[in-house]
C-alpha positions as CSV (number, residue, x, y, z in Angstrom):
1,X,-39.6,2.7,17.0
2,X,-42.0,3.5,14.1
3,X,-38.8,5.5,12.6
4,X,-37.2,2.2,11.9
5,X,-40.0,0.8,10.2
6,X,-39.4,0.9,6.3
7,X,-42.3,1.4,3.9
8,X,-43.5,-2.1,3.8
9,X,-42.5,-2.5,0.7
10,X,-39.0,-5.1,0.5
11,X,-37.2,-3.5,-2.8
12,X,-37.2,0.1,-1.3
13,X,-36.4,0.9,2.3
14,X,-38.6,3.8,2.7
15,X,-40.3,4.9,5.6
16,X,-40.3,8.0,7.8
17,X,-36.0,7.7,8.3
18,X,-35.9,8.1,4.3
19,X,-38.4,10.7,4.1
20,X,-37.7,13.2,6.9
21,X,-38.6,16.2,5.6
22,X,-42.3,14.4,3.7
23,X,-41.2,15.3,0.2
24,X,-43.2,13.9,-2.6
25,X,-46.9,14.3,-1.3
26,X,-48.3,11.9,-4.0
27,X,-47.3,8.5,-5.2
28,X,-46.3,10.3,-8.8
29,X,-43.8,12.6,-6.9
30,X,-42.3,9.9,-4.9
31,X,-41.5,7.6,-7.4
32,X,-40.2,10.1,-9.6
33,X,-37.8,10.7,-6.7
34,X,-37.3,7.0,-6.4
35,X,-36.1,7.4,-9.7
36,X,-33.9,10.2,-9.2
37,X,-32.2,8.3,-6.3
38,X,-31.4,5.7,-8.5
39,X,-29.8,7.9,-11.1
40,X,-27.9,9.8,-8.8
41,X,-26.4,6.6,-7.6
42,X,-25.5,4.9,-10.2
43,X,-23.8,8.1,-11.2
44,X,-22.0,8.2,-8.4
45,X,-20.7,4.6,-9.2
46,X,-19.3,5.5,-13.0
47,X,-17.8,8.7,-11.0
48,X,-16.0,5.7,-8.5
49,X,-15.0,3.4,-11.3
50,X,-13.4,6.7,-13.0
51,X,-11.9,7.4,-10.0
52,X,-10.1,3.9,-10.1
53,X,-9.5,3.8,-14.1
54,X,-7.7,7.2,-13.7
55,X,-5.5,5.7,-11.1
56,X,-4.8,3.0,-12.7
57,X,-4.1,4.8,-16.4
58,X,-1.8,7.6,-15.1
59,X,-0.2,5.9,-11.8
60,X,-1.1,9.0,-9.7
61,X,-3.7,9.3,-7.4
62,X,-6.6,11.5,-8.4
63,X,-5.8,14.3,-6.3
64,X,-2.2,14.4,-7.8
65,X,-3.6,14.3,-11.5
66,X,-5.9,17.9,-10.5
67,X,-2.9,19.3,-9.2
68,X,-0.7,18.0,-12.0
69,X,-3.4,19.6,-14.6
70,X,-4.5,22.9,-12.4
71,X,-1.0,23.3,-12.8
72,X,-0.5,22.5,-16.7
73,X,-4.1,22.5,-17.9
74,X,-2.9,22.0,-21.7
75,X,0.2,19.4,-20.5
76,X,-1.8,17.1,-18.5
77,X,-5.2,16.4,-19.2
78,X,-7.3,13.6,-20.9
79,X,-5.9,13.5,-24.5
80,X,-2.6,13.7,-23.1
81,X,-3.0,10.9,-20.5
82,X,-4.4,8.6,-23.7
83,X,-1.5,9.5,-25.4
84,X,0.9,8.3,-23.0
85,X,-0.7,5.2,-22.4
86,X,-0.8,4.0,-25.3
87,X,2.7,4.9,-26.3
88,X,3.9,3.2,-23.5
C-alpha cells in the first residue's frame, strides 16, 4: 500500500505512516520537526545510558533507588551516591 511507502528520501523514513495526522504543512515546519525528533531521541538515549550508569554506581535497580530516595530524599540521592562510590 501507498502507507508503506516512505518519503522517497533514504535518510528519513517519512511518508504518510510517519505523518498521520499531516503536521508540518511546509517544508520549514517539517524539518524543524525532523529536528525535534532527533533531539528527543537522542535524549531519550543519555536518559537510557543513565539508566544503566545508575545501576551500575549504586547496585540497585532504578526503581529501587526512587524508592530508596522517596523514602530518604536527603539520605539517598546523587551527592550521596558519589560519595559512596568513591569511598568504596
Amino acid at each position: 500500500p501507498q502507507v508503506f511507502e516512505g518519503s522517497g528520501n533514504p535518510a528519513y523514513p517519512g511518508g504518510p505512516w510517519f505523518n498521520m495526522f499531516n503536521l508540518g504543512k511546509t517544508e520549514a515546519e517539517m524539518n524543524k520537526l525532523k529536528l525535534n525528533e532527533i533531539k528527543n531521541g537522542r535524549l531519550a538515549m543519555l536518559a537510557c545510558f543513565g539508566f544503566g550508569a545508575q545501576a551500575v554506581m549504586t547496585q540497585q535497580a532504578p526503581l529501587a533507588n526512587l524508592s530508596a530516595h522517596l523514602a530518604d530524599p536527603t539520605g539517598a540521592n546523587i551527592l550521596t551516591n558519589f560519595a559512596k562510590a568513591l569511598s568504596g
